[in-house]
C-alpha positions in Angstrom: 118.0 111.2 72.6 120.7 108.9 72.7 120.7 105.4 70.4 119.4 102.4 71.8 116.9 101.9 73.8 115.2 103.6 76.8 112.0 101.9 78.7 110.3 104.4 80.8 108.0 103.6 84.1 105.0 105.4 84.4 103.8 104.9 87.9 100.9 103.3 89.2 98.4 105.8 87.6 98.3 108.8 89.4 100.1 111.7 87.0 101.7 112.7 90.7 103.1 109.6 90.9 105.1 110.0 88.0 109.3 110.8 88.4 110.7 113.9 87.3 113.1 111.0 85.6 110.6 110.0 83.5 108.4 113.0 82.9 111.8 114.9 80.9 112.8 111.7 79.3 109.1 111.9 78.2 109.5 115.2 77.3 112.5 115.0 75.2 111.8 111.9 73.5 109.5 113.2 69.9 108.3 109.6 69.7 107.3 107.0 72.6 105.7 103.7 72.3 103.5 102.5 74.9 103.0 99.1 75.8 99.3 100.4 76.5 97.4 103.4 76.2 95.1 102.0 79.0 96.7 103.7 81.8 95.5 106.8 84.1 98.6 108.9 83.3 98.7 108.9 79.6 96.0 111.4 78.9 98.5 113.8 81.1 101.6 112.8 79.4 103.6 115.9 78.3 102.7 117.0 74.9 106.0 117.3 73.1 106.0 114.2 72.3 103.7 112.2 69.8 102.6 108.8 71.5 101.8 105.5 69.5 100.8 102.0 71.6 100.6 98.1 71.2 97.4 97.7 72.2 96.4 96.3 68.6 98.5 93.4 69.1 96.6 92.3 72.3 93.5 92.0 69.5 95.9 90.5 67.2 97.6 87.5 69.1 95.8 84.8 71.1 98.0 84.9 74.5 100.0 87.4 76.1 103.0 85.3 75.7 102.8 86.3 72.1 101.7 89.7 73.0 105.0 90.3 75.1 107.2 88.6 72.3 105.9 90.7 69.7 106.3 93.6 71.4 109.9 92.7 72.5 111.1 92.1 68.7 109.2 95.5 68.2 111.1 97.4 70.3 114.9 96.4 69.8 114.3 96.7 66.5 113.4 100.0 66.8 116.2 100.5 69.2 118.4 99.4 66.2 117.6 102.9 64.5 120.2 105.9 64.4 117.4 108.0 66.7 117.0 104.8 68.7 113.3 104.6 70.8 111.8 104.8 73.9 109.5 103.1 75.2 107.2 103.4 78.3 105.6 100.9 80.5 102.9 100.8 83.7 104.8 101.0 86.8 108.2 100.4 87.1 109.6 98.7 84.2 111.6 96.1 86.0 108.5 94.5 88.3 105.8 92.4 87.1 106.8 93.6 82.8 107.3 90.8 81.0 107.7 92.6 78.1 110.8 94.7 79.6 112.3 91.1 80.4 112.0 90.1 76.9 113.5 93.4 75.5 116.6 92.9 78.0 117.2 89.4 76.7 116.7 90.4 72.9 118.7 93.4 73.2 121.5 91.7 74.9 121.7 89.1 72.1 121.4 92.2 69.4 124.3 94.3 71.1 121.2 96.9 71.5 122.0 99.6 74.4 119.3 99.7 77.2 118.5 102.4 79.8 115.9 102.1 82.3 114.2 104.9 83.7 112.5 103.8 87.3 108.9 104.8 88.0 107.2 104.0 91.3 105.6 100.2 91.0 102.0 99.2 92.0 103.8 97.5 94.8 104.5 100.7 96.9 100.9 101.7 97.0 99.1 98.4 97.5 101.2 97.8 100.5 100.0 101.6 101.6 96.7 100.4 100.8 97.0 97.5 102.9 98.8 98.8 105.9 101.5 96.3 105.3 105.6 96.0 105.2 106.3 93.9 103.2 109.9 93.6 105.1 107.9 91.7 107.3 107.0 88.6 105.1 104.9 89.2 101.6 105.0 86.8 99.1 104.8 88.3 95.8 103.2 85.8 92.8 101.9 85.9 89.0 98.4 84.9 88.7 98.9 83.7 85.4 102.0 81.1 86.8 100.5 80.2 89.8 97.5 78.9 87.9 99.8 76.8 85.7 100.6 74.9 89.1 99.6 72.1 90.9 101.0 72.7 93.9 101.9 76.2 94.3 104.9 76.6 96.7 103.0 79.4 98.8 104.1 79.7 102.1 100.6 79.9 104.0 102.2 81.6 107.0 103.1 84.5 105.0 100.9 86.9 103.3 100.9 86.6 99.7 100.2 88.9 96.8 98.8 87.8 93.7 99.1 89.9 90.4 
């Protein structure tokens, strides 16, 4: 495995859903850390590889700000070893993680190599689910930041997702 780090997407839950990307990086990795072990594919994850999460930290900090920091400083600093780590998230890693956008920035100020290995998002089969395109007009918002507004900038002609 090469040094640095490596965040892995783990679809939207279904084991099917998973890339052939992700499932040999998986394979090949020895070690991965997952954000959570509360996630439909895990129990199907190949067996070469010994898995260890985060989830004590949700118990451990009192908001998911200091969840996703925590987890961030985690990671590059195991990225800093010879054997370097791998880590795997929900979904794709680069939609609706902010823990993988903490990691980038820390990394990047550490020198710290980053590869991201794409998995399919929970975007793809909401739409499905909805019988939407979301080429059309979708509005795509965090729960947790819209909340913090007072006048969210939603366009109310357009559909909106909240997450």
């Amino acid at each position: 495995m090469p040094t640095g780090i490596v965040i892995v997407g783990l679809g939207p839950g279904s084991p099917e859903q998973i890339t052939l990307q992700a499932w040999r990086t998986l394979e090949g990795a020895g070690q991965v850390y997952l954000r959570t072990k509360h996630h439909p594919v895990v129990p199907e994850l190949p067996q070469s590889s010994t898995y260890e999460s985060f989830d004590p930290i949700y118990e451990q900090t009192e908001t998911f700000e200091e969840v996703y920091t925590e987890i961030a400083r985690r990671i590059v600093a195991l990225g800093q070893r010879p054997e370097g780590v791998v880590y795997a998230v929900p979904g794709d890693p680069l939609i609706g993680e902010t823990s993988v956008q903490r990691i980038l920035a820390l990394a990047k100020e550490a020198g710290v190599p980053v590869r991201v290995v794409p998995g399919v998002s929970f975007l793809e089969p909401t739409v499905r689910a909805l019988g939407l395109d979301p080429f059309y007009g979708l509005q795509i918002c965090d729960a947790t930041l819209l909340a913090q507004q007072l006048h969210p900038n939603l366009n109310p002609d357009v559909g909106a997702l909240i997450v």
